[in-house]
C-alpha positions as CSV (number, residue, x, y, z in Angstrom):
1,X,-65.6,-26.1,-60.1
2,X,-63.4,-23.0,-59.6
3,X,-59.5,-24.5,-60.4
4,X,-57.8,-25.6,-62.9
5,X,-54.0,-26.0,-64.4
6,X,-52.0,-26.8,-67.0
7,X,-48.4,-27.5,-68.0
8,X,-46.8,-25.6,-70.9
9,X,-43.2,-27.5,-71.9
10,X,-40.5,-24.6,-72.8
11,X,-37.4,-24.0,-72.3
12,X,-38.1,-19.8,-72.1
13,X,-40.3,-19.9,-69.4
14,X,-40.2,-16.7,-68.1
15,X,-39.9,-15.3,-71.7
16,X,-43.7,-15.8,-71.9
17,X,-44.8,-15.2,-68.7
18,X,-43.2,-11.9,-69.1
19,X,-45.2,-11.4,-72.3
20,X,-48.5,-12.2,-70.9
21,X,-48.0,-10.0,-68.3
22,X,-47.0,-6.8,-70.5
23,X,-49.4,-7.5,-73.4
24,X,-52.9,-8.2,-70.8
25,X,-52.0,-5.5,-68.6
26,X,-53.7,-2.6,-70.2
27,X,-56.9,-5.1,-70.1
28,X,-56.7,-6.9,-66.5
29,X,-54.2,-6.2,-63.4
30,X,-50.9,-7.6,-63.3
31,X,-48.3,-8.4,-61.4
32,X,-44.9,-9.9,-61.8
33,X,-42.9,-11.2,-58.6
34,X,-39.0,-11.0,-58.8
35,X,-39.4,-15.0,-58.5
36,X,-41.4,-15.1,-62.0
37,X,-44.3,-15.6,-60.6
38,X,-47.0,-13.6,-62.0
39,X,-51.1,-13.3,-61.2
40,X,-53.2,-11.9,-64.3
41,X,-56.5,-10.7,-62.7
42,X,-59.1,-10.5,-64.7
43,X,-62.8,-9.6,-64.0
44,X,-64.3,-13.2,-63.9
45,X,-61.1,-14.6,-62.1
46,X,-57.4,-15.2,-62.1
47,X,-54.6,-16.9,-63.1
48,X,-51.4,-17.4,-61.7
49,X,-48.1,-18.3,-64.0
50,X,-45.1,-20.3,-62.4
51,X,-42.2,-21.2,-63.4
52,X,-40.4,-24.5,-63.0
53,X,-38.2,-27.1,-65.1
54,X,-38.7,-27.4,-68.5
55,X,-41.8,-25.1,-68.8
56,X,-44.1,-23.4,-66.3
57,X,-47.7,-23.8,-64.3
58,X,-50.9,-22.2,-64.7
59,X,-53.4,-22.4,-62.2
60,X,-57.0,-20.5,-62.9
61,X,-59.6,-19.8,-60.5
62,X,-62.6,-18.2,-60.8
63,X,-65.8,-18.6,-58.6
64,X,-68.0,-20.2,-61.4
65,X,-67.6,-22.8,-63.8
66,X,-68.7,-20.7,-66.8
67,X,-66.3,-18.0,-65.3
68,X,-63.2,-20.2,-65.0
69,X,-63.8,-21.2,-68.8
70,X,-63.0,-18.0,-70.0
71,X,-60.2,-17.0,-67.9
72,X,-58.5,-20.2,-69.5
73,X,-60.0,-19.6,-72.9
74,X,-58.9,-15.9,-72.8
75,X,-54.9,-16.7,-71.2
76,X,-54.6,-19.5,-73.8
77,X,-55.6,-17.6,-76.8
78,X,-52.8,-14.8,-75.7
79,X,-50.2,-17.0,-74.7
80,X,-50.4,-19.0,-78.1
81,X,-50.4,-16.0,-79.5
82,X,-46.8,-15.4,-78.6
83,X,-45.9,-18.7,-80.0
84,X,-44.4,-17.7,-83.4
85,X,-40.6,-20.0,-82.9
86,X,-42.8,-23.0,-81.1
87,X,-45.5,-24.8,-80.7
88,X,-46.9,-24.9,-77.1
89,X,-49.5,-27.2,-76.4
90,X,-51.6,-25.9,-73.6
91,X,-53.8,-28.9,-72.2
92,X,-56.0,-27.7,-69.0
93,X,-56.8,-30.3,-66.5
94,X,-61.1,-31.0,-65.8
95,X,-62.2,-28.3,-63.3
96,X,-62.0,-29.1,-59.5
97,X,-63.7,-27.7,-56.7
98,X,-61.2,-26.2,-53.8
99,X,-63.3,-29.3,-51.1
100,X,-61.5,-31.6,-53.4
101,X,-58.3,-30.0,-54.2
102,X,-56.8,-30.6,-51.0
103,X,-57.3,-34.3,-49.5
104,X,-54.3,-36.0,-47.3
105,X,-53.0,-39.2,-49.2
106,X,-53.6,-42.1,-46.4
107,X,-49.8,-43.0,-47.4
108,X,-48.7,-40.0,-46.9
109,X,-50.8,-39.6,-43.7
110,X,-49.0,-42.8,-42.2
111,X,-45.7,-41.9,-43.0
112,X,-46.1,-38.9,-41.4
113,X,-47.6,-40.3,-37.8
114,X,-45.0,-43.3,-38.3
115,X,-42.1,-40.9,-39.0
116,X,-42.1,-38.3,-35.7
117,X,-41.3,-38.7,-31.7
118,X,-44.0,-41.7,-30.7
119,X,-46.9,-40.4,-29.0
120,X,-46.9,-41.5,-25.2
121,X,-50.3,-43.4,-23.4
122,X,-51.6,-40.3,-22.0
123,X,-52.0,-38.6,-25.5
124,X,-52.9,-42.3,-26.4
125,X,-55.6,-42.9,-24.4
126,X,-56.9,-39.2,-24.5
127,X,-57.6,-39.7,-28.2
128,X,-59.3,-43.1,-27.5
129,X,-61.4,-41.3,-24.7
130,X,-62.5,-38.4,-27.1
131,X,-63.5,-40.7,-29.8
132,X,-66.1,-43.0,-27.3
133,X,-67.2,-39.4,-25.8
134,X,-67.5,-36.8,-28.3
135,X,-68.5,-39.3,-31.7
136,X,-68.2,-37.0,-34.8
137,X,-66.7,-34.0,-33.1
138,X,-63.6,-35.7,-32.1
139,X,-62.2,-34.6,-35.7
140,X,-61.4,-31.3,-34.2
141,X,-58.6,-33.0,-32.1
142,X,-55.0,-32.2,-33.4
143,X,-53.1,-34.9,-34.9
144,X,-50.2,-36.5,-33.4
145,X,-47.6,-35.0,-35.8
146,X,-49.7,-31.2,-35.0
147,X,-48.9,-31.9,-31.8
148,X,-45.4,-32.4,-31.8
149,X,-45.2,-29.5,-34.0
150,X,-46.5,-27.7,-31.1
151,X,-44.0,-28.7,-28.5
152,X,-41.0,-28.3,-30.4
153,X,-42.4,-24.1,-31.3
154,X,-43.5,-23.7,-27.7
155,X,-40.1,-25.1,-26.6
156,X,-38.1,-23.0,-29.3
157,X,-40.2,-19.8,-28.9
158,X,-38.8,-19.9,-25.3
159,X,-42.0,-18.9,-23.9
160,X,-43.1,-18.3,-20.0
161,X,-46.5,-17.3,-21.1
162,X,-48.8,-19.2,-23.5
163,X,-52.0,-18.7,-24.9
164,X,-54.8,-21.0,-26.0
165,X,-58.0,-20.6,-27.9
166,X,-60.2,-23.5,-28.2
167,X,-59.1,-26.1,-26.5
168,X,-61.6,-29.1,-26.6
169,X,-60.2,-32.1,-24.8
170,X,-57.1,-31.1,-23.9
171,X,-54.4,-33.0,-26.3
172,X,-52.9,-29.1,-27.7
173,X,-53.3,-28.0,-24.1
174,X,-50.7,-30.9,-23.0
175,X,-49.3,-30.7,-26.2
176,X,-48.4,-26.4,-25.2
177,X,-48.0,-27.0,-21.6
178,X,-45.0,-29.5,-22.3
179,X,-42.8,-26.8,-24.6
180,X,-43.0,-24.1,-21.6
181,X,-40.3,-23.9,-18.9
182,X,-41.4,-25.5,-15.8
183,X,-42.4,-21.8,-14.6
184,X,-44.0,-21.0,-17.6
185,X,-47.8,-20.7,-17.8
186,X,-50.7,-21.5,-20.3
187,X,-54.1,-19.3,-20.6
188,X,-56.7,-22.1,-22.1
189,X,-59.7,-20.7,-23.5
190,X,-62.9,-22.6,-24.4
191,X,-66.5,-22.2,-23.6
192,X,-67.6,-25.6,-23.3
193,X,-67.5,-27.1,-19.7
194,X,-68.1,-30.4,-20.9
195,X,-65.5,-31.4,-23.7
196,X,-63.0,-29.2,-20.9
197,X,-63.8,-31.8,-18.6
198,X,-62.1,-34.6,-20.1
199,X,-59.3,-32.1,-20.2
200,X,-58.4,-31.5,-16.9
201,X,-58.1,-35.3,-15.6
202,X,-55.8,-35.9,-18.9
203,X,-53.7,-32.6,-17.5
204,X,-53.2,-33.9,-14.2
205,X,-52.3,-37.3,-15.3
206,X,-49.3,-35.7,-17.9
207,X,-48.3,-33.3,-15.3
208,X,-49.0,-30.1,-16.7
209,X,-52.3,-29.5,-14.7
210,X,-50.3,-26.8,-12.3
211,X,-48.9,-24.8,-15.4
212,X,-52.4,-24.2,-17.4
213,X,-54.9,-21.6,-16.1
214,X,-58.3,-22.9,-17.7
215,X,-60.8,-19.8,-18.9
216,X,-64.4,-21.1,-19.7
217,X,-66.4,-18.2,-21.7
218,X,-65.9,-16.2,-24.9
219,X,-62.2,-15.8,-25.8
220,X,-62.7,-12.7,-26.7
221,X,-64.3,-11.2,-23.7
222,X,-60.8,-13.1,-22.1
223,X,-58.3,-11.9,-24.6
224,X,-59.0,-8.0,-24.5
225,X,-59.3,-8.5,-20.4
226,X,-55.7,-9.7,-20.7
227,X,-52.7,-6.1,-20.2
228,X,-52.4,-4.8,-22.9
229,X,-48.2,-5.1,-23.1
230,X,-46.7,-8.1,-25.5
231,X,-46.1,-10.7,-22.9
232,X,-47.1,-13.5,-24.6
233,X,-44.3,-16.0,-26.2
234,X,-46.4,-18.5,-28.1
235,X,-50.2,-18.9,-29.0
236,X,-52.4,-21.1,-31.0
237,X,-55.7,-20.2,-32.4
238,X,-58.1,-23.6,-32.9
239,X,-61.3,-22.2,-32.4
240,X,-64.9,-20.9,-34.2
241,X,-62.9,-19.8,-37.5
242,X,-65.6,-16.8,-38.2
243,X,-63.6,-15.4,-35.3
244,X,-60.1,-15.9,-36.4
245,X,-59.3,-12.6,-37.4
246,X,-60.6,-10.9,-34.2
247,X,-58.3,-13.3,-32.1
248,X,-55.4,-12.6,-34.5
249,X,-55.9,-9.2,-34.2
250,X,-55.7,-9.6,-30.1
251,X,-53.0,-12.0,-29.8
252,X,-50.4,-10.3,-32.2
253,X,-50.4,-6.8,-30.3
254,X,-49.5,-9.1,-27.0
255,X,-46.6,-10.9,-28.7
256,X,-43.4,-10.6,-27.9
257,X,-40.5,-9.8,-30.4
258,X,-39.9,-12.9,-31.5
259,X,-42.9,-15.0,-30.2
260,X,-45.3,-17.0,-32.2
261,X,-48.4,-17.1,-33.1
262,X,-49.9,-20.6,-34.7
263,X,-53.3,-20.8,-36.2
264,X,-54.9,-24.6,-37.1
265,X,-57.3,-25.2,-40.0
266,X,-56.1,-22.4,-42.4
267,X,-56.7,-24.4,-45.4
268,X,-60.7,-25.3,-44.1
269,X,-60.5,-28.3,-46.2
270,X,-59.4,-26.1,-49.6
271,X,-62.2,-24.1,-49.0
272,X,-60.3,-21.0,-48.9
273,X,-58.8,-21.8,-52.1
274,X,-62.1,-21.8,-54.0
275,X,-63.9,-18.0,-54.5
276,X,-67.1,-20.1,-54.6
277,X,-67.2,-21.1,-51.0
278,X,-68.6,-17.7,-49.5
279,X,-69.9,-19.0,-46.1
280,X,-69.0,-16.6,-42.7
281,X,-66.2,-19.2,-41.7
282,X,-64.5,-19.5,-45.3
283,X,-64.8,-15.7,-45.8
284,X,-63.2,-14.7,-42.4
285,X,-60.4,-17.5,-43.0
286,X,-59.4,-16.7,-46.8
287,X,-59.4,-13.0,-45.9
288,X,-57.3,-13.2,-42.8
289,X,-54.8,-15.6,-44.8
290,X,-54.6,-12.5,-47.0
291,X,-54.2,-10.0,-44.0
292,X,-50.8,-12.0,-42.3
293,X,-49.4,-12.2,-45.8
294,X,-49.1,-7.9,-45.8
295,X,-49.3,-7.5,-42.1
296,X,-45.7,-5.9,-41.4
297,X,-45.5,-6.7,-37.8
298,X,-45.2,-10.2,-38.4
299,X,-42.7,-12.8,-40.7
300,X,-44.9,-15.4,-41.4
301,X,-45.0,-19.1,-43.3
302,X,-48.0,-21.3,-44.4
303,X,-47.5,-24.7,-44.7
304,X,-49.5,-27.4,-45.8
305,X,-49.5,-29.5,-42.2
306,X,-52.6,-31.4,-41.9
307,X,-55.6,-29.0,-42.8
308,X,-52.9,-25.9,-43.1
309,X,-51.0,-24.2,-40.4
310,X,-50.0,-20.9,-40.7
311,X,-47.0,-19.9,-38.6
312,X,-46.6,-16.2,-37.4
313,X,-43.5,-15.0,-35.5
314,X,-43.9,-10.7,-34.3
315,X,-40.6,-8.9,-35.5
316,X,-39.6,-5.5,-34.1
């Protein structure tokens, strides 16, 4: 049960953040962002200080129960301690797990779909045909509001060449294929003949089948087979996520200046918001989250679009 936050009404915010920051910083690390936002790490965790009207936010984290306890036991005790003209109440919300943290409202869900260009019957029926043929898997399917998003940054990027990892039934291929130029080209990647299948007859019937060059085997092995010059204008990473920072690492050396690089699934359900989910997939995802935030060839966004998309665009 690694987060949890409370609320602190004031109306000199940034008075105590400022305080917390300077007093704990000969006993944790520190550090104060030119927005006011500040992260106090400590040994068993961390917590991050926000401000916003009429008070400010703390969130803790920490990878254990027991451990999240005292980083809110040991923030509390300083901050109150500051508290000599008022009297803050600090009230911490019940622990929640990072799984839980992040769930879609079905409202909000609904707006969304009801609220974008409609979808048209070919991506109608191809996520009607991956449901009856692919049961529980057809969850990894984009959603109709992801793939719009991708059309309108494949059409913007102004891309000739496209790349694709992990393409399952096709809908993000289509999705891709209809942003480019009528010249332009799309390198799908996938290893599974089967679920690829499907996506070639849904190809041909939206029209796209003569601008997307299918690759079945490791992307990988594809990738670093690919020159070694940025040619590529827009990419979108949707495959095994222990993987993701090997096919970041490949695709952001090709890109253009100015093209884009969109990766699905950075959230993994809140996963990568919790310290206690340590599995291969989790770790890889949460640390290569970490590495596009510092990585200086890139200007990059997160945004919280369906299970987190993280948007990448190569400067220079």
């Amino acid at each position: 049960m690694p987060h949890s936050t409370a609320y602190v009404v004031t109306d000199r915010p940034e008075r105590y953040i400022r305080q917390l920051v300077s007093h704990m910083g000969h006993k944790a690390e520190t550090v104060l962002g030119g927005d006011g936002r500040a992260v106090i790490e400590l040994r068993s965790g961390r917590c991050v200080l926000r401000p916003c009207p009429g008070g400010f936010e703390m969130i803790a984290t920490a990878a254990a129960e027991e451990a999240l306890l005292g980083v809110r036991d040991v923030v509390t005790r300083h901050l109150l301690r500051f508290a000599t003209q008022e009297e803050l109440v600090v009230d911490w919300s019940p622990p929640v797990g990072g799984d839980t943290a992040w769930a879609l409202s079905p409202v909000v869900d609904d707006y969304l779909l009801t609220h974008c260009s409609p979808v048209d019957e070919v991506l109608r029926d191809l996520v009607v045909r991956t449901r009856e043929e692919t049961g529980g898997a057809a969850g990894m399917q984009v959603s109709h509001d992801e793939g719009a998003l991708l059309t309108m940054l494949a059409r913007m990027s102004g891309a000739r060449l496209a790349l694709e990892v992990g393409v399952f039934t096709g809908y993000s291929s289509i999705c891709i294929a209809r942003g480019l130029p009528p010249d332009g080209r799309l390198l799908a990647c996938d290893v599974s003949r089967e679920w690829t299948s499907i996506a070639r007859n849904y190809w041909e019937r939206a029209g796209v089948a003569d601008r997307i060059d299918l690759r079945i085997g490791p992307a990988l092995e594809t990738l670093r087979a690919l020159p070694a010059e940025p040619v590529v204008g827009f990419a979108f990473i949707d495959a095994d996520k222990e993987s993701y920072p090997d096919y970041y690492e490949e695709v952001v050396t090709r890109l253009t200046p100015g093209g884009l690089v969109v990766l699905d699934n950075v959230f993994l359900g809140g996963r990568v918001f919790d310290p206690a989910f340590q599995d291969e997939a989790q770790v890889a995802v949460r640390g290569l989250n970490e590495t596009i935030a510092r990585d200086s060839r890139v200007e990059s966004v997160m945004l919280p679009v369906r299970d987190g998309v993280t948007i990448a665009r190569r400067v220079g």
